[in-house]
C-alpha positions as CSV (number, residue, x, y, z in Angstrom):
1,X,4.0,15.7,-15.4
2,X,5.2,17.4,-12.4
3,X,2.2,18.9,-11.3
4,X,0.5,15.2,-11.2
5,X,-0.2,14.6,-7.8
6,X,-0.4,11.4,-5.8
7,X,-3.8,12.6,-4.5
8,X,-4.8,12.7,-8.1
9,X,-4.7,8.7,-8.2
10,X,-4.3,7.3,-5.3
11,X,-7.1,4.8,-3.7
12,X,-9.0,6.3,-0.8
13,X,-10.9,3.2,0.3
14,X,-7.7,1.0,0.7
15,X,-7.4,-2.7,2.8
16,X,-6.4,-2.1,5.9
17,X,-5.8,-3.9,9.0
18,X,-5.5,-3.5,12.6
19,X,-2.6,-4.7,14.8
20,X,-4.9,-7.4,17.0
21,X,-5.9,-8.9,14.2
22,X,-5.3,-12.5,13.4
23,X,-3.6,-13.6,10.4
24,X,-5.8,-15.5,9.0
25,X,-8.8,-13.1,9.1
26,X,-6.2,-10.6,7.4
27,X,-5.5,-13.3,4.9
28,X,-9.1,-13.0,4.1
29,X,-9.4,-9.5,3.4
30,X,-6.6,-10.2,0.7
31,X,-8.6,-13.1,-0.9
32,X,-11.8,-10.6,-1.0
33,X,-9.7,-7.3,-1.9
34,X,-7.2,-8.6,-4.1
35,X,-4.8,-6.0,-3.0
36,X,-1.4,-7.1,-2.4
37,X,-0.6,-5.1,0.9
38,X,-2.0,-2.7,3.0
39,X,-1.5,-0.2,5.8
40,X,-1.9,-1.5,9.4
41,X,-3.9,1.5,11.3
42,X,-4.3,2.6,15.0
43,X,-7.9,3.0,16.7
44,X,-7.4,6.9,15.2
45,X,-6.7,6.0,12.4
46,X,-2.5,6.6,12.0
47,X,-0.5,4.7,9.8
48,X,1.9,2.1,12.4
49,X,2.5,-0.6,10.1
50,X,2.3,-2.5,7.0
51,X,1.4,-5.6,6.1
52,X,2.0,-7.7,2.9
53,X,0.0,-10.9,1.7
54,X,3.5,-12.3,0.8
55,X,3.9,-11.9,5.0
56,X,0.9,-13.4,5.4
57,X,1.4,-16.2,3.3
58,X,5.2,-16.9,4.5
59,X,3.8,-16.9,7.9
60,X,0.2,-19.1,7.3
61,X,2.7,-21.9,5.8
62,X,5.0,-21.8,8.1
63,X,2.1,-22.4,10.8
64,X,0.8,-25.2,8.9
65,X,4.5,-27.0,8.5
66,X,5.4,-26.7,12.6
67,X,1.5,-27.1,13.4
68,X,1.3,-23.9,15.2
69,X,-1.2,-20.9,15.8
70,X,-0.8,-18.5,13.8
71,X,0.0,-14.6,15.3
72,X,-1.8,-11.5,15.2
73,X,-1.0,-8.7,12.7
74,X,1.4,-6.7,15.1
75,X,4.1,-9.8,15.5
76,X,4.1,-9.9,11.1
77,X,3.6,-6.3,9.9
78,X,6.4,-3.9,8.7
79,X,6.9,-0.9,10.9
80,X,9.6,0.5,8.5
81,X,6.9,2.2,6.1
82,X,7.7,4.2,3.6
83,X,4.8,6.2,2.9
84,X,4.4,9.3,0.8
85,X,2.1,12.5,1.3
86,X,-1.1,13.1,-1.4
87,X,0.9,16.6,-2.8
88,X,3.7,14.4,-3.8
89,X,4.7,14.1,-7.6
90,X,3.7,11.2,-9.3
91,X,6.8,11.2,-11.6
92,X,9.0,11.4,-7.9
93,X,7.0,8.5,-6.9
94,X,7.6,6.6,-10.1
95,X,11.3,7.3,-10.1
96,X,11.3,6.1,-6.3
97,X,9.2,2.7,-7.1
98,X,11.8,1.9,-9.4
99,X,14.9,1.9,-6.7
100,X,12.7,0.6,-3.5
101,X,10.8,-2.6,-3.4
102,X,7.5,-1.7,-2.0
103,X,5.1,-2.1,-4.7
104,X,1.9,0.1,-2.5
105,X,2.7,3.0,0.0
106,X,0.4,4.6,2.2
107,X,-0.4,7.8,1.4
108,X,-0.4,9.7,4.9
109,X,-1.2,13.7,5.9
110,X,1.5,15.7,7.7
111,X,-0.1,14.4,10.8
112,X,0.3,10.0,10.3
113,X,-3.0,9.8,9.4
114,X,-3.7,7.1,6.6
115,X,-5.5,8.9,3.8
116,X,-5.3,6.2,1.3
117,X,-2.3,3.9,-1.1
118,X,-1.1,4.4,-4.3
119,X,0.3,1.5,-6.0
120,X,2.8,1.2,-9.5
121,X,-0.2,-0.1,-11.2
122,X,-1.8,3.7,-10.2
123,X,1.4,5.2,-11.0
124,X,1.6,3.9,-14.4
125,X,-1.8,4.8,-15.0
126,X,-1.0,8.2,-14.1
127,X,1.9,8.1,-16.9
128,X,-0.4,6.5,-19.6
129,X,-2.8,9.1,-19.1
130,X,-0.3,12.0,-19.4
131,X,1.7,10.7,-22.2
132,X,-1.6,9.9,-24.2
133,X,-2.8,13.2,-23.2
134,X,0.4,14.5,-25.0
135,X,0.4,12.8,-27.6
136,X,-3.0,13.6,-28.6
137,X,-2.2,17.3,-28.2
138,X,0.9,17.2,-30.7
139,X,-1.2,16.1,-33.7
């Protein structure tokens, strides 16, 4: 299980968004993806932020209540990331999804640059695989 890596799973064509975007135009690339977060990106490409459609949402309603414009990407996104690099262990990972809240990191090369996420759902795909895999070699 150890030598499982996060590159081995992880999504390379992730939703991501840019810091000058509106929310609403964000909110639509949840509706369309489905994905439940996403890294926030500079023109080349870094990781800078993080955005969650449970920001989004939070921030949309709150608009609609006070009828106010809503804000751009930067003035919402997270710039706390955790993020994790594609050589990283997937049982590590796992062990860290279950004491930190973020369900998605970005997966990021030595140098910020995004290279993809990995979410739990990939994670415990990962473990399914390997302990099926094991299971199947016992008999």
């Amino acid at each position: 299980m150890e030598s499982l890596q996060v590159k081995e799973y992880m999504n390379h064509y992730p939703v991501t968004f840019n810091s000058d975007m509106v929310v609403e135009e964000a909110s639509l690339r949840f509706l369309k993806t489905k994905q439940i977060g996403g890294p926030v990106i500079d023109k080349n490409h870094r990781l800078i932020g993080f955005l969650s459609e449970g920001d989004v949402l939070a921030k949309m309603l709150e608009s609609i209540y006070y009828n106010e414009h809503t804000v751009d990407v930067a003035d919402l996104m997270r710039k706390d990331v955790l993020s994790v690099k594609p050589y990283d262990s997937i049982l590590e990972l796992g062990q860290q999804m279950m004491k930190n809240k973020p369900k998605v990191y970005p997966v990021v090369d030595d140098d910020g640059n995004l290279l993809g996420t990995i979410c739990r759902n990939d994670v415990l795909h990962a473990v399914d695989k390997h302990m099926r895999a094991s299971f199947h070699a016992g008999k």
